[in-house]
C-alpha positions in Angstrom: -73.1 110.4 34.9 -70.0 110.7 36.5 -68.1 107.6 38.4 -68.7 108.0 42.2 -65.2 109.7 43.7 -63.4 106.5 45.6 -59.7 107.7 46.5 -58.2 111.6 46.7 -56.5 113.0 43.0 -53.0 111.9 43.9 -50.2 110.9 41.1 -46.8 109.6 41.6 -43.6 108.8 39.6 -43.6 105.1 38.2 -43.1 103.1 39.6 -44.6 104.2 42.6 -44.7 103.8 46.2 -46.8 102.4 49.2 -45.1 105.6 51.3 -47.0 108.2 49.1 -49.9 106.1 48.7 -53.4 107.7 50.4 -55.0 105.8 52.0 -52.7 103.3 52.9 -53.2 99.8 51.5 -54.1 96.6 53.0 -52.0 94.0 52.9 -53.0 91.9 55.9 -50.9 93.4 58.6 -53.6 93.6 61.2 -56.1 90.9 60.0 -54.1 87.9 57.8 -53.7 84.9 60.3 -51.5 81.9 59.0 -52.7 78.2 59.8 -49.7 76.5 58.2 -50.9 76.0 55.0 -47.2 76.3 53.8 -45.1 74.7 56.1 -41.4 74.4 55.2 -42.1 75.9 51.8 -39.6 78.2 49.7 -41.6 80.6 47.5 -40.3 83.1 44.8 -42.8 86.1 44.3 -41.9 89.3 42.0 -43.2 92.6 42.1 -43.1 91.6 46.3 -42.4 95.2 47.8 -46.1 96.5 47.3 -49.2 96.0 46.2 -51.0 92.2 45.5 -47.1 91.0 46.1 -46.6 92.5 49.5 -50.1 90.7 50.4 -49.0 87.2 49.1 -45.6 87.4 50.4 -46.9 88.0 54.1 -50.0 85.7 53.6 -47.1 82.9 52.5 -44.9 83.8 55.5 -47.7 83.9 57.7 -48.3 79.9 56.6 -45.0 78.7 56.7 -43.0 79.5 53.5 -39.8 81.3 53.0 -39.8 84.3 50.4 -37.5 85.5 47.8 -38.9 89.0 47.2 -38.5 90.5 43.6 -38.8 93.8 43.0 -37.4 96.4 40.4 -35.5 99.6 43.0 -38.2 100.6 45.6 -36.0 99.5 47.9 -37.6 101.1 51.2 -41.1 98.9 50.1 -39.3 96.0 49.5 -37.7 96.7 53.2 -40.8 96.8 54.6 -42.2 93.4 53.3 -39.3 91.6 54.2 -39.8 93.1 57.9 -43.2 91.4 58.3 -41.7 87.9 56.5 -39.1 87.7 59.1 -41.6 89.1 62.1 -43.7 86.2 61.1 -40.8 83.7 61.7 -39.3 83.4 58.2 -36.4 83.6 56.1 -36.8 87.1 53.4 -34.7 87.2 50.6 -34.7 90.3 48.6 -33.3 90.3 44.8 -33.9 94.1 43.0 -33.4 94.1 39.5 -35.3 95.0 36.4 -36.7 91.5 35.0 -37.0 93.5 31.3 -33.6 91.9 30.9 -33.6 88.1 30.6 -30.5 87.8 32.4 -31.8 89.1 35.5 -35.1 86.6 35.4 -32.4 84.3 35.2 -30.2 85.2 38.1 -33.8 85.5 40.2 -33.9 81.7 39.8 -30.3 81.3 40.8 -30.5 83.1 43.7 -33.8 81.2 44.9 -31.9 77.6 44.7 -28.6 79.1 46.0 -30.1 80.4 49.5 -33.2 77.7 49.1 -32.1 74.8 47.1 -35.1 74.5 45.7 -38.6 76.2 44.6 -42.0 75.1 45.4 -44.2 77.8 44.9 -43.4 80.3 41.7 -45.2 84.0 41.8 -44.8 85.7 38.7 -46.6 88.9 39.5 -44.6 91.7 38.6 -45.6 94.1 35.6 -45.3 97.5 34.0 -48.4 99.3 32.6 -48.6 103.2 31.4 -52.1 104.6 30.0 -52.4 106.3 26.8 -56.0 107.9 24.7 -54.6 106.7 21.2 -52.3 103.9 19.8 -50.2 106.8 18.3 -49.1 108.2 21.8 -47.6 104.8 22.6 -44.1 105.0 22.3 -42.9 102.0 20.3 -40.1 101.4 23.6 -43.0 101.6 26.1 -45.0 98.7 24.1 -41.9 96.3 24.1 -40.9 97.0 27.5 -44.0 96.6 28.5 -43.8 92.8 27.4 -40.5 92.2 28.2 -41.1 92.9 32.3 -45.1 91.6 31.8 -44.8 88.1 29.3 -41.0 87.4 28.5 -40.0 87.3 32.0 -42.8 84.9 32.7 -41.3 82.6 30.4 -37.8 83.0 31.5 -38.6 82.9 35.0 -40.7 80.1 34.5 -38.0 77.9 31.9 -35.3 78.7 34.3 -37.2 77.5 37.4 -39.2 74.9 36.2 -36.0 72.2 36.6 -35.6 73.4 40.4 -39.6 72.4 40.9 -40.5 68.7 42.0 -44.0 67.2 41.7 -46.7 69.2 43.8 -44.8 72.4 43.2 -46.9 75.4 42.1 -46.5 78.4 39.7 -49.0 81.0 40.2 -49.2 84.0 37.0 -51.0 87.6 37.4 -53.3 87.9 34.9 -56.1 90.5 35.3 -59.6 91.4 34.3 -57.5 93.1 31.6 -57.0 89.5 29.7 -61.0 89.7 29.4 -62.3 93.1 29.2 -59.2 95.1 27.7 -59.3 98.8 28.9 -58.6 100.3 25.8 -56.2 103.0 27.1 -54.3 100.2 28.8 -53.7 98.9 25.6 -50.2 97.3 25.7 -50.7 96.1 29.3 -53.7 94.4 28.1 -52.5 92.9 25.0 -50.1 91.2 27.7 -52.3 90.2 30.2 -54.7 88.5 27.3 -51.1 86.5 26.7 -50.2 85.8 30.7 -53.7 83.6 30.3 -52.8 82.1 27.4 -49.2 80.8 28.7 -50.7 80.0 32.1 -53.4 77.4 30.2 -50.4 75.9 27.9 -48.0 75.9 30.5 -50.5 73.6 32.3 -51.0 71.4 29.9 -46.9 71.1 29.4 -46.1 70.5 33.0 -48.5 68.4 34.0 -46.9 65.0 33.6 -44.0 66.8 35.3 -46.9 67.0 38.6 -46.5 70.8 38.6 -49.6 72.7 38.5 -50.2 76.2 36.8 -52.9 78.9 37.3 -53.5 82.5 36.6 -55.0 84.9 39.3 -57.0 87.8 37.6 -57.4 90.6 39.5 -60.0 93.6 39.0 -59.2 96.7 40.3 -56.7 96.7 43.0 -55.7 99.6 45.2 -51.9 99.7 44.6 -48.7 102.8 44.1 -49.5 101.3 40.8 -52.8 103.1 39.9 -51.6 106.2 41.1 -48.5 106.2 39.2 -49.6 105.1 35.7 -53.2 106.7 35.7 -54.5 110.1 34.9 -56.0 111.8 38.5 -59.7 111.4 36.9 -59.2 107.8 36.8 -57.3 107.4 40.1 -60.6 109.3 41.9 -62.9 107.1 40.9 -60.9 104.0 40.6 -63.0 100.6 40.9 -66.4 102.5 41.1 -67.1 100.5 38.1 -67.6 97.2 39.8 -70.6 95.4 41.0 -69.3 95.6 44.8 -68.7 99.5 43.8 -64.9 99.7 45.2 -61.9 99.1 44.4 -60.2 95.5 46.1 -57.6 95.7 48.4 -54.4 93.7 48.3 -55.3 91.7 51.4 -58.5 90.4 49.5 -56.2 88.6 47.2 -54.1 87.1 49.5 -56.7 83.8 50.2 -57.1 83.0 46.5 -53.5 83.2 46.0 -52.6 80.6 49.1 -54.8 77.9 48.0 -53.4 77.5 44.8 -49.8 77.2 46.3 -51.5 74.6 49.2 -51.3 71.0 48.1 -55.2 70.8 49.2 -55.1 72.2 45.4 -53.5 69.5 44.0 -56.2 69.1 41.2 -56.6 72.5 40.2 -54.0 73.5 37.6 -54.9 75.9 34.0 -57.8 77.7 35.8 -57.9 81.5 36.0 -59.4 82.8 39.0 -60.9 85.9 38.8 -61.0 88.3 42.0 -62.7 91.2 40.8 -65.7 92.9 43.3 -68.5 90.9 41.0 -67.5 91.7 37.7 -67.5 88.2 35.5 -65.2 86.9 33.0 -65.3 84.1 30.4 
């Protein structure tokens, strides 16, 4: 039996816009109300112009923090979120660049402490996925790019900023329901997402005597420019049918999960994976 339609066939170019997307998403514009959760905060979130990004970076202004907004070249998204981080009384930052290249995660860092001077809260939440029916149509490129914007640049990001962090900092990784329940035509995204938990849970361990936490957020399916752009038009119609809740999530809905592991009302949770997925379980 076919998957119940959810979303008009659309497609776009990778990596995708929030201009093209229909229906618009939610990020919180209308509905996300800040209670100063992160006062006086600097936070550092990638893949910030759209999507789950967009969502944390308002939610973050919304409680306090300033935002360094990564994002690869959609410059008119990235625009956009730093419009409703300074509307909500905060300083935006926005660093483009293509974190595939470990010089780039570096310079991220840089410019964080340079217009900062220091980081307390660490999004790593950027990443590249493409779908393909067979391991033969992935292009050997695809499969290393893929890891170099989805794991390596966790790790550099992550080794560069960890010296800028002081105890009660937080580093928060996008994982996905993908690092449970691989979708087999995801393949190389999965692969890395399956990897993104595993860092997050040895990270942990490493930086705990250092007092800085790590988690992993996993997401289910997400209305985002980046369904639209990477899937086929079948799967884009009936995208997050699937689920126990029968929808896809909106950004907006992982926003919450995603401020109270930055809060310092956290400050024992650290190696968990939180899954936000409309009912579906994983291990």
């Amino acid at each position: 039996m076919p998957e119940e339609k959810q979303f008009p066939a659309q497609q776009q170019q990778p990596p995708g816009t929030e201009a093209q997307l229909t229906p618009k998403a939610d990020h919180g514009e209308t509905s996300y109300v800040g209670r100063g959760r992160l006062e006086g905060k600097a936070a550092v979130i990638t893949g910030a112009d759209s999507g789950i990004g967009r969502a944390v970076a308002l939610a973050y202004a919304r409680e306090g923090a300033d935002v360094l907004i990564g994002y690869l070249n959609e410059h008119e998204d990235a625009q956009e979120t730093a419009r409703l981080v300074t509307e909500a009384g905060r300083k935006a930052v926005l660093f483009p660049g293509d974190l595939a290249d470990k010089n780039v995660c570096r310079a991220l860092v840089d410019k964080a402490v340079q217009e900062f001077g220091r980081i307390d809260v660490l999004v790593n939440n950027a990443a590249f996925q493409m779908s393909h029916e067979s391991i033969e149509e992935i292009p050997d490129e695809e499969w290393e790019h893929t890891f170099a914007v989805n794991i390596s640049a966790m790790f550099y990001i992550c080794k560069a900023a960890v010296k800028h962090m002081k105890p009660g900092a937080s580093i928060i990784n996008t994982s996905s329901i993908n690092s449970d329940k691989p979708t087999p035509t995801l393949l190389a995204y999965a692969t890395t997402k399956g990897a993104i938990a595993n860092f997050t849970a040895g990270l942990a361990q490493l930086l705990a005597e250092k007092g800085i936490r790590v988690n992993s957020v996993a997401p289910g399916p997400i209305w985002t420019p980046l369904i639209p752009s990477t899937m086929p038009t079948d799967k884009v119609e009936s995208f997050g049918a699937e689920t126990p809740m029968g929808r896809a999530g909106q950004p907006v809905e992982l926003a919450p999960v995603y401020v109270m592991l930055a809060t310092d009302e956290a400050s024992y949770v650290s190696g968990a994976r939180i899954a936000v997925t409309g009912g579906t379980p994983i291990l």
